[in-house]
C-alpha positions as CSV (number, residue, x, y, z in Angstrom):
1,X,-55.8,-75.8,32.9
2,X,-52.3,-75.4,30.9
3,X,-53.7,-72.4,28.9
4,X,-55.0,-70.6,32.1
5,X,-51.5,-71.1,34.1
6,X,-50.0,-67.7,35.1
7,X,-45.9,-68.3,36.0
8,X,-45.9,-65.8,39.1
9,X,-48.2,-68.4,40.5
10,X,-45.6,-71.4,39.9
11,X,-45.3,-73.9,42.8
12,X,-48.6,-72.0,44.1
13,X,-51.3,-73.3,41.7
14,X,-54.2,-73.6,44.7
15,X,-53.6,-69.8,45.0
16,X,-54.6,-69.1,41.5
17,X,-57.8,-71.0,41.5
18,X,-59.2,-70.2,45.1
19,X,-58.2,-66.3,43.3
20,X,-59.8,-67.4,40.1
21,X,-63.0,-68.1,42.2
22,X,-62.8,-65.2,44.3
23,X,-62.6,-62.6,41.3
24,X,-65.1,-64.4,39.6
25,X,-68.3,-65.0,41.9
26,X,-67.5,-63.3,45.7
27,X,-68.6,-59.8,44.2
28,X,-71.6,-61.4,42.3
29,X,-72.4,-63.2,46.1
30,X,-72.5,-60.4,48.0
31,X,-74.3,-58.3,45.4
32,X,-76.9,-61.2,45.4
33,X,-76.8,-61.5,49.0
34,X,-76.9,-57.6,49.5
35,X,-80.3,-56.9,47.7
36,X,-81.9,-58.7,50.7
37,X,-79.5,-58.6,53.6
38,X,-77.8,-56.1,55.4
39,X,-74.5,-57.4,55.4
40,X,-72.4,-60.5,55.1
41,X,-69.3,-62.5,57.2
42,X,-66.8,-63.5,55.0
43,X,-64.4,-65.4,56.6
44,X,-61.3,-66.8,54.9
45,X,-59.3,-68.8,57.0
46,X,-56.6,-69.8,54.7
47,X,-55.8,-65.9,53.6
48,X,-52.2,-65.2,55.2
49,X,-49.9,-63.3,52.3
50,X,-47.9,-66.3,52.0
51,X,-45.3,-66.0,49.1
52,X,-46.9,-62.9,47.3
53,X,-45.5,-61.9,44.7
54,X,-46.7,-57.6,45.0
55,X,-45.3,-55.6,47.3
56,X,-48.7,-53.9,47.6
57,X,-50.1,-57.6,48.7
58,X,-52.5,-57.6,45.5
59,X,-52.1,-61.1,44.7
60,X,-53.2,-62.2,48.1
61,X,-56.3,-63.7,48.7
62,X,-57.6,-61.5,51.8
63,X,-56.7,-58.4,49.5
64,X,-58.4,-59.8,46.6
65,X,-61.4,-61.0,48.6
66,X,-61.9,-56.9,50.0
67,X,-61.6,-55.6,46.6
68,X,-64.2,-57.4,45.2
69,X,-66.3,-57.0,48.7
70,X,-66.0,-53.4,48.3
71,X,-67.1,-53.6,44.7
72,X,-70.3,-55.4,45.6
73,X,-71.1,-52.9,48.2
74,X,-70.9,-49.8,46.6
75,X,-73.0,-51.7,43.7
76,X,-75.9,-52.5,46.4
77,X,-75.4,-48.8,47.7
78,X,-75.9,-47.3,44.2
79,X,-78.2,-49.9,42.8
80,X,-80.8,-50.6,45.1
């Protein structure tokens, strides 16, 4: 895990996995999800901007989590 570490996410460690995780697979989900269901819930209940380090809240999991929703659906829009 050392050679992944990113220091704006010192002392906050479980924030850069659960955003390694959410950049990594939520988009491929709800593509996955979208080709035969007409939408998703995604509920995050851990997602306050606690101790972001962007004033645009970029780093935070909720923004994180829409960007890569948004992604997936303009994918299933244009794809299928």
């Amino acid at each position: 895990m050392s050679d992944c570490f990113d220091p704006n996410y010192a002392g906050r460690e479980q924030s850069q996995i659960k955003h390694i995780i959410l950049e990594k697979y939520l988009e491929r989900f709800a593509v996955i999800t979208g080709t035969w269901c007409s939408g998703i819930i995604y509920v995050d209940g851990f997602s306050g901007p606690w101790n972001v380090q962007s004033e645009s809240l970029d780093d935070a999991s909720f923004s994180i989590a829409v960007r890569q929703l948004r992604r997936a659906r303009d994918t299933v829009r244009t794809t299928f």
